[in-house]
N, C-alpha and C positions, 0 to 999 in steps of 0.2 A: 625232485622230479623223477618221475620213471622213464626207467631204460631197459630195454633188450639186450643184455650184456652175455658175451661169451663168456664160458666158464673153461670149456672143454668139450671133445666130439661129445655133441647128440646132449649137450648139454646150455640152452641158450635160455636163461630166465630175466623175467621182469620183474626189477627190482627198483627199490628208491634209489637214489643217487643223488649228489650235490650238482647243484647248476653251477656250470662251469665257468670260473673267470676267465678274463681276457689278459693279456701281455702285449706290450709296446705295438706287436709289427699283428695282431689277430683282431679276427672279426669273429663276434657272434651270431651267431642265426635261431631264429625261430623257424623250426624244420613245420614246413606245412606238407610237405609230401616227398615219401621215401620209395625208393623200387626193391627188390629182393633180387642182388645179380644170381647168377650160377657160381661165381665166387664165393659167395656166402655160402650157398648150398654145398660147395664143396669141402670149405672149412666147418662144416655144420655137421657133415658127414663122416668124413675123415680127420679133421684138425688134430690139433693147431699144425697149418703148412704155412702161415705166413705170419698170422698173431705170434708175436713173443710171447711166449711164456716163461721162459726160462732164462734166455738174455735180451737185454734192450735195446731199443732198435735203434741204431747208433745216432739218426736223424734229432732226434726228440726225446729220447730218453725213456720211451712206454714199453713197460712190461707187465703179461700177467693180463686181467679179469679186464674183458674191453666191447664199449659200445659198438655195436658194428653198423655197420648203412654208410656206403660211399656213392649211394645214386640220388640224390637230394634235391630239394628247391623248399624256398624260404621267404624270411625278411630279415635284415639286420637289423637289429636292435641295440647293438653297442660294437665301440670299435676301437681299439688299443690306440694310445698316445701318440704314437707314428706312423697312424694310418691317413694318410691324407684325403681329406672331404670330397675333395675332384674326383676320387677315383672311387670309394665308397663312403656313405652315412648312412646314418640309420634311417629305415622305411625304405629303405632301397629294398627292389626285391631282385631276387638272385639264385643262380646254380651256385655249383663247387664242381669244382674239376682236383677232384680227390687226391693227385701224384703230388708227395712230398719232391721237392727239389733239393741235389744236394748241390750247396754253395760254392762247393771245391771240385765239381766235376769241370771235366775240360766239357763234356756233352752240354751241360748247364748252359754254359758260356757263351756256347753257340748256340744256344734255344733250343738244344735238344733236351733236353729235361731227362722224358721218357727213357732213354737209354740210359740214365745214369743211375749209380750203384751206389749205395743200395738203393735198392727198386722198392718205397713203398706206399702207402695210402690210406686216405681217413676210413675211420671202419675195420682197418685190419692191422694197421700199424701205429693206431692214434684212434683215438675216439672218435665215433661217427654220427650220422642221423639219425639211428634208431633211438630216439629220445624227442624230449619238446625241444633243446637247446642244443647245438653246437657251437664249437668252438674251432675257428681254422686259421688256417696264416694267408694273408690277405693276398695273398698270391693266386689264391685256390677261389678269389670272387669272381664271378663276372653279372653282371647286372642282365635281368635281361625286362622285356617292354609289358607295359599291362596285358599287350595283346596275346602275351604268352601266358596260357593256366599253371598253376604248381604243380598239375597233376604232368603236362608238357614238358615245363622245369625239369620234373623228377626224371627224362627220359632222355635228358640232352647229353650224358653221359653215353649211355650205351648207342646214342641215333651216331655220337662220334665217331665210338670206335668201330661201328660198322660202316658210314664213310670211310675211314683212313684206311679200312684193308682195303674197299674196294678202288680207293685211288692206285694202291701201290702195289694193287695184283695186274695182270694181264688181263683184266675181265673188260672185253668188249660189248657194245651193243648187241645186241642176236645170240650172244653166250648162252649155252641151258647147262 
């Protein structure tokens, strides 16, 4: 398959690539629509600030040359051994909420995820959607209704992270 992969600053080519298998606790996706964050543009510009390239990322093990796209929507198409049907099967269609979780945080634990260390994400820290195929840990599904487009999908990431500051700022009604 072809992928947009990071090489290095100012260096992002499309290249072939193996379609990526699955393991016990992941899902596959067929990425039908990807966004471009300013994250990307940042690591595009200046990198590697968050991609390993030189050591790896203690979650997962990835270092080095990596597909990037953590703003995504899909369909799943296969799903590791111990991913239970209730919660995904394939032709489900779906976002990814990109942040690896680490298992050992006391954050994790309490559902704080985000705050836990290391802090990182598909696309920068693991391979992403800029491809036909992804591959994530089924943590990172969420399904969502026909009535959502993929193009919609692809935006449910950043529509979040802009709800969650504005929850946790002071910003009142009538604020400019």
């Amino acid at each position: 398959m072809k992928a947009a992969r990071y090489h290095g600053a100012k260096d992002i080519r499309v290249e072939e690539t193996s379609i990526p298998s699955v393991n016990k606790n992941q899902v596959k996706v067929e990425v039908k629509y990807v966004g471009i964050c300013g994250t990307d543009l940042h690591e595009y510009l200046h990198g590697p600030m968050i991609i390993p390239m030189k050591e790896p990322y203690p979650l997962n093990g990835h270092c080095g040359v990596t597909t990037m796209g953590h703003e995504f929507s899909g369909v799943v198409v296969e799903v590791g051994d111990d991913v239970h049907s209730d919660r995904v099967k394939p032709g489900d269609r779906v976002v990814v909420e990109p942040i690896f979780r680490n298992p050992d945080s006391v954050f994790t634990a309490k559902g704080e995820y985000n705050l836990s260390e290391p802090i990182g994400f598909i696309g920068l820290t693991g391979n992403g959607g800029f491809a036909k195929y992804a591959v994530v840990e089924d943590y990172m599904i969420h399904k969502i209704p026909a009535s959502v487009s993929f193009e919609q999908g692809a935006l449910v990431e950043p529509a979040a992270v802009a709800v969650h500051a504005v929850k946790t700022s002071d910003l009142q009604l009538g604020y400019s």
